[in-house]
N, C-alpha and C positions, 0 to 999 in steps of 0.2 A: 303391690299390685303392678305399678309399674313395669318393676324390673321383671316380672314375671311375663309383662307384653309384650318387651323389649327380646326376650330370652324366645318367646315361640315366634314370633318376627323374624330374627335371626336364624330358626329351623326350618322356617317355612321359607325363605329367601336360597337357603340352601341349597335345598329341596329341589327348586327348580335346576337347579344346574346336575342336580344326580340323575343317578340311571334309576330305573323303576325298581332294580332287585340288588341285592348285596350280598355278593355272591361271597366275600373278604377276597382280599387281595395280595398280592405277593410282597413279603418281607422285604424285598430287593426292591420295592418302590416305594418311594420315601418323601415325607411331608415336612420342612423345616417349620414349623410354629414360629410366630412373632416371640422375640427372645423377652424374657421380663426380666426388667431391672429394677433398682428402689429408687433409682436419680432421672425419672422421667424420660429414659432411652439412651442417655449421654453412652452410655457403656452399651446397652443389648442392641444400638442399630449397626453400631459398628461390628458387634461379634456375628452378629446375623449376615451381615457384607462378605466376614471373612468364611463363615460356615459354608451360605450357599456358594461363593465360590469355589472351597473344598467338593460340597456334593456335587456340581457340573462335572466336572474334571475327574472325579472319580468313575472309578469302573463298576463296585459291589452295589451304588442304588442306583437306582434309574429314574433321576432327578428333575424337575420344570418346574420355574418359578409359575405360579398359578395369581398371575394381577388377580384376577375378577374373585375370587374367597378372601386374597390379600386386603382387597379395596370391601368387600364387604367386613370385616373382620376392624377394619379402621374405622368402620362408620360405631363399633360399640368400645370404645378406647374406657370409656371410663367406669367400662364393668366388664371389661376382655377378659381379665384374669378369670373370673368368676365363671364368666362363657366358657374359656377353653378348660375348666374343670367338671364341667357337665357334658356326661359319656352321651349324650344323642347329639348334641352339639359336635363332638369328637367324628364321631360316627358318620354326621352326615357333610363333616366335611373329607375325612376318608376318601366317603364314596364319589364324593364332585372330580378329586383328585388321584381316584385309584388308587390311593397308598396303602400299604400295611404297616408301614412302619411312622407313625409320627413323636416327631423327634419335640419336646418340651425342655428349651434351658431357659431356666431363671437365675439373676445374680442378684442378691443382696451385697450393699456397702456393710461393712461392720469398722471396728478400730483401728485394726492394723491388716486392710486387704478387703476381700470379699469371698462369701459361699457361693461356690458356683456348684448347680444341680443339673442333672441331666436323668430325664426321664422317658421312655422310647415305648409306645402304647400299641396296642395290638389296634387294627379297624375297629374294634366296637367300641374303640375309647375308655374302655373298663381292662381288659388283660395288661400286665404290664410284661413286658420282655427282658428289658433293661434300667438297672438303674444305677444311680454314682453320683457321687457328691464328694467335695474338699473344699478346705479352704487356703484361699493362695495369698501369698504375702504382697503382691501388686493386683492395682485395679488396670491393667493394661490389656485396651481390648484382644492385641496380638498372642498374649501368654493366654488368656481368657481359652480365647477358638483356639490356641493348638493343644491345652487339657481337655474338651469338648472333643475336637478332634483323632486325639489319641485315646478316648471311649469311645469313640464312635467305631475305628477299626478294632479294639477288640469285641462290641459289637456285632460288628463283620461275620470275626469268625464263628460265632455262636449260631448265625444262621443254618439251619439242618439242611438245606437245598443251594444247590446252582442256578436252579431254576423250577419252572413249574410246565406241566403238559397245559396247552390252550389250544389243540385240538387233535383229534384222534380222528382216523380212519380205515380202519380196518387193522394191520400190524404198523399201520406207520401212525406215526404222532410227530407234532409240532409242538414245539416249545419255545419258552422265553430268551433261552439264551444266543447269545449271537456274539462275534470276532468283539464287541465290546469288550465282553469279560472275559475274552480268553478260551472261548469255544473252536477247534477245528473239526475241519470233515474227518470224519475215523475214530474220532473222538467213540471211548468207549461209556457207557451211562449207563447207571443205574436209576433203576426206577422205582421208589415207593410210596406209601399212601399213608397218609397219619389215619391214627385211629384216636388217639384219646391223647390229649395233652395234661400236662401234671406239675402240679404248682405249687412251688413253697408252703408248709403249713403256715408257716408265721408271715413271711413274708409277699405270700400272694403274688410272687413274683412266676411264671413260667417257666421252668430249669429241665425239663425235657418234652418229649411226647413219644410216646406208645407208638411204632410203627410196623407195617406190613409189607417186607420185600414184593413188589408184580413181578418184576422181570428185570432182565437186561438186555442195553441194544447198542445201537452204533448210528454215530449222524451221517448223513450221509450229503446233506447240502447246509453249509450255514453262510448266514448274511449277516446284516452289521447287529440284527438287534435278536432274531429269531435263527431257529435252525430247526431241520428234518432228521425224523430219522428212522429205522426201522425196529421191529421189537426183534430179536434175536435167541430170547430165550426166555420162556414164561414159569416162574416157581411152581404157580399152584393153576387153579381153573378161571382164577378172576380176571379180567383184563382191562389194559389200560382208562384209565379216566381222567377227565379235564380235572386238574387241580393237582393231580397228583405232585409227586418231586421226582427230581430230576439231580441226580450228582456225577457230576464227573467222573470216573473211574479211572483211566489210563491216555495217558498223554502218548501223540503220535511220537514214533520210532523216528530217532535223530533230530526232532526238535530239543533247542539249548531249554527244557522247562521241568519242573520237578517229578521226578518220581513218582510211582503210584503211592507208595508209604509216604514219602515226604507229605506227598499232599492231603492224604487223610488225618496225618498227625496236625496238618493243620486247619485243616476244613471243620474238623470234629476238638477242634482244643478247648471249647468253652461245651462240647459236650459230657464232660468233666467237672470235677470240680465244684459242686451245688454241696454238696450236705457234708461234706468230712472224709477225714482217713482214716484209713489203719497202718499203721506200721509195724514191721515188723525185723526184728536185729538179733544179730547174734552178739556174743559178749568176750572179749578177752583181756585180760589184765593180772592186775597185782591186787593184794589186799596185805590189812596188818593189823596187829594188835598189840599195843603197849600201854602197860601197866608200870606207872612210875610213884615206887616207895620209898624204903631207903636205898635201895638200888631201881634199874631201869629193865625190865624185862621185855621181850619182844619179839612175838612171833608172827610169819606174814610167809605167801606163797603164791602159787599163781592160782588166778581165780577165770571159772567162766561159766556162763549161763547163757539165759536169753533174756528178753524183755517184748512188751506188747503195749501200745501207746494207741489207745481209738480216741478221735478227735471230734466231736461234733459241732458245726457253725448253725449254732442257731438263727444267727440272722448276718447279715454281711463281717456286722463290728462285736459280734459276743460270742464265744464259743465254751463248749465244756467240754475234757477230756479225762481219758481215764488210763492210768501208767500199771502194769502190773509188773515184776522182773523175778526172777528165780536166778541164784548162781549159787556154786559149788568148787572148793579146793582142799586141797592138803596143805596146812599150812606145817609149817618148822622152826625152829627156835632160829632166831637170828641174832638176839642180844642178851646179856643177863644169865643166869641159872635156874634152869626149867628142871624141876624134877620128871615132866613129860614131855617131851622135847618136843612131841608132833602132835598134831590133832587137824580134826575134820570140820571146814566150815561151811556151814549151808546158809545161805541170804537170802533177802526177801524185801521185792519196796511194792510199798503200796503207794499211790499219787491220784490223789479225786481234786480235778484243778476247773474252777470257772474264770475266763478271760475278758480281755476288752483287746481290741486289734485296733490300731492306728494304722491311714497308711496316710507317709508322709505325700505321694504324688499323688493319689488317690486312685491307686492300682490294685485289686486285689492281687495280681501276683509280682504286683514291685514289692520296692522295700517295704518291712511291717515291722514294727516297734507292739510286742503286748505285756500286757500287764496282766498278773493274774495272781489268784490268790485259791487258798483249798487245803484241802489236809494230808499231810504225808506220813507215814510210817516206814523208817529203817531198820528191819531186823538183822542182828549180827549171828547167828547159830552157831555155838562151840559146843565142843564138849568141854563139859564141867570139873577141874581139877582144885579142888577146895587147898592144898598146897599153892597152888602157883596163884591164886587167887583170878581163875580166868573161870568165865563162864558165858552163855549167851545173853546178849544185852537187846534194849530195842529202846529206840529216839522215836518219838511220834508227836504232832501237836498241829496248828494254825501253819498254811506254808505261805509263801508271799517270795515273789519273782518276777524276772523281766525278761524278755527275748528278740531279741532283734535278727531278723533277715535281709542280707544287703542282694539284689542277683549281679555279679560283675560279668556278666553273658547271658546269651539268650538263653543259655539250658543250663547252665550253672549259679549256683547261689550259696554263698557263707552265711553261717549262723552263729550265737553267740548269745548262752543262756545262760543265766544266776539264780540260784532261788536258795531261799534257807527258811528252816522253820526258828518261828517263835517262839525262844524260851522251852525248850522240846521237852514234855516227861522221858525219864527215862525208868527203864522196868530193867528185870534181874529174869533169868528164867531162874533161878538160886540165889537168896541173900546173902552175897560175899561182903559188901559195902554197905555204910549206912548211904541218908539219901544224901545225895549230890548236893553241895551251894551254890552250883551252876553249872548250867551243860548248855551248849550253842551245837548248830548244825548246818551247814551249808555246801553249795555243789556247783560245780561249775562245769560248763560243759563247750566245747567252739567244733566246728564242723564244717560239713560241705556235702552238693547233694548236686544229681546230676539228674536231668528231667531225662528219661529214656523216651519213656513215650507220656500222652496225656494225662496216660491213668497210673502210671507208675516212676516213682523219680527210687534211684539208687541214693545211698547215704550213708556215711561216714562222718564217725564223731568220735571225739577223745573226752572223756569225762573223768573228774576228781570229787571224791565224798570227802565231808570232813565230820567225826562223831567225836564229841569232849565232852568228857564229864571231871568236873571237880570236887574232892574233897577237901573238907575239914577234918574228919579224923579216919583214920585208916589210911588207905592210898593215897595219893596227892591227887594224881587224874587217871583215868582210863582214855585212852586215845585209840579209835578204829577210823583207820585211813583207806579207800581202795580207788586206784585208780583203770579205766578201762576203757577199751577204743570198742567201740560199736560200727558193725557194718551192717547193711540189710538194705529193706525196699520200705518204700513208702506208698502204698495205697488209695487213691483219689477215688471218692465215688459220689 
């Protein structure tokens, strides 16, 4: 009962310092939360020192320490945590502080470092925006705030607006932005209107919203915090409204500042990348086939197909993915005495994989270390020469692998993949053998992939199969080798 007094005390204390209505407020204005730590603040007063210093100084939020919520907020120290998880409590501090965006980092001490979390809440204290966690090998408040830091700007870029319309009159409108963030006169804008926002199934996180182009215009006066402008061209019949957004378009002629592209690919980079990819590659290479009896026979030629990889991230750190590939060659006798010296081969993989994704900086598009497991099937398609002892084979079973992604530049990234199945059955499409004493299968794969734009990265990879089967009696082994460079795009969506 208490803390229940204590809890609407705190709302009603609020209260007084808010505005009568809650209208929500802009992304671009931002609330630091008392940082929580497990060592009684030793570590979150200091990362808190170093944060709001960071947010003053920056340009993307529109920062002020707020004493009077600060100094109320300390008067409930020894049930804060519990406070700042109750959305009306959130909410009505929000509204005293105009934020949209409040920022929650907590650090737990563990064995070797500390979890540091960072969580970024829409005004109603219930939407979330942002989120991110890792854990770091020092408790140093300095390393602390600049991994805080470094999510906080990509953050940034997920914001869908420059700014917000905060008033209108007639074709002219007023807006948020001003020579703070990089606004000048002539400045070209666009203007839209969210309709419905859309949010992770699983993870309840916010990863786009539904919008509707108004118009577009041109500033025509800006100052240090706001700027004018007029509407210049209207889409449909609707017209401007408070709240609306506001993006940049086009940077004055002969200023040293980016691009119209440049700066879309960056304004809009985290509006990417929520739910998975597809990818897709063409295929060229070599393949083989050796059958080793009393002698060594072996035929192999050049192979190509394509292949189709859909990736889905169910939640930050688990994904599930699905490989399909088709190839085709003529292969030709290369070793040994083939009574048919050529034949035709058609392939086939099948790959149903669920993952786990580590990231070691705790970047979803820095480095990623995953692990993952699922089932493969490689089918080898020949035609069938009961002399030569060759016919179409197929390795299938439990698969299990690891993949690593390094980026060594901002649009560039190497990769580097292993996986092999477990103990593979192997099948005949023709019983030429009896059954195998052991058969192993595994694939390696190293690459490199270049981000074109947000939604799409170019990729290139060199890949090696390896199919063995052993006998006891009949053949010794059958051995089907192919190796093959992949090029193609990759898909973000």
């Amino acid at each position: 009962m208490l803390k229940k007094i204590k809890l609407i005390s705190l709302i009603l204390i609020t209260l007084l310092y808010s505005k009568a209505s809650w209208p929500g407020f802009s992304q671009r204005r931002c609330m630091l939360m008392p940082v929580k730590d497990s060592v009684a603040g030793a570590i979150g007063y200091k990362v808190f020192e170093e944060l709001e210093l960071y947010l003053k100084e920056g340009t993307w939020c529109f920062y002020e320490s707020n004493s009077g919520i600060l100094d109320i907020l300390s008067n409930y120290k020894r049930n804060l945590n519990a406070y700042l998880e109750n959305k009306d409590v959130l909410r009505t501090i929000a509204e005293k502080v105009q934020a949209g965006s409040l920022i929650k980092v907590s650090i737990m001490s563990v064995m070797k470092g500390v979890d540091v979390k960072v969580k970024i809440l829409a005004d109603n204290g219930s939407d979330i925006y942002f989120k991110e966690e890792t854990r770091l090998d020092s408790d140093d408040p300095i390393i602390i705030a600049q991994t805080v830091k470094n999510w906080l700007d990509v953050y940034e870029k997920s914001i869908p607006y420059d700014g917000r319309i905060i008033g209108v009159l007639g074709d002219q409108f007023t807006t948020d932005l001003g020579h703070g963030y990089g606004a000048y006169a002539q400045n070209q804008v666009q203007i839209t209107r969210p309709i419905r926002k859309k949010k992770h199934p699983l993870l309840k996180e916010i990863v786009g919203w539904e919008t509707q182009i108004i118009g577009n215009g041109k500033l025509f006066h800006v100052s240090s915090s706001q700027s004018q402008g007029n509407i210049t061209q209207y889409e449909n019949r609707k017209k401007v409204n408070v709240d609306d957004w506001v993006v940049l378009k086009k940077e004055i002629k002969g200023e040293n500042k980016k691009t119209n592209d440049e700066y879309y690919k960056e304004i809009n980079a985290n509006s990417f990348g929520k739910h998975g990819t597809i990818a897709l590659h063409a295929t060229l290479g070599t393949g083989s086939d050796t059958l080793v009896d009393t002698t060594t026979k072996k035929i192999g030629g050049i192979v190509f197909g394509i292949d189709v990889v859909a990736e889905i991230w169910a939640t930050r750190d688990w994904w599930g993915s699905l490989e399909l590939g088709r190839s085709f060659g003529s292969y030709s006798k290369e070793e040994g005495v083939l009574t048919s010296p050529s034949n035709t081969f058609s392939g086939s993989i099948f790959k149903l994989k669920a993952g786990y994704k580590y990231l070691p900086l705790g970047f979803f598009f820095g480095p990623q270390i995953d692990a993952f497991a699922g089932y493969a099937s490689y089918s080898y398609g020949l035609d069938t020469s009961v002399t030569d002892l060759i016919s179409g084979v197929t390795f299938s079973g439990i698969l299990f692998g690891v993949r690593g992604t390094l980026p060594i530049h901002k649009l560039v990234k190497i990769s580097l993949q292993l996986d092999f199945i477990f103990n593979p059955a192997f099948a005949q499409d023709v019983n030429l053998y009896q059954s195998p004493s052991s058969t192993s299968n595994y694939h390696m794969e190293i690459g490199g992939s270049y981000v074109y734009s947000p939604s799409m990265t170019y990729e290139l990879t060199v890949g090696y199969i390896s199919s063995n089967a052993n006998f006891k009696t009949g053949p010794k082994s059958v051995m089907l080798k192919n190796t093959d460079v992949k090029i193609g795009a990759v898909f973000t969506f």
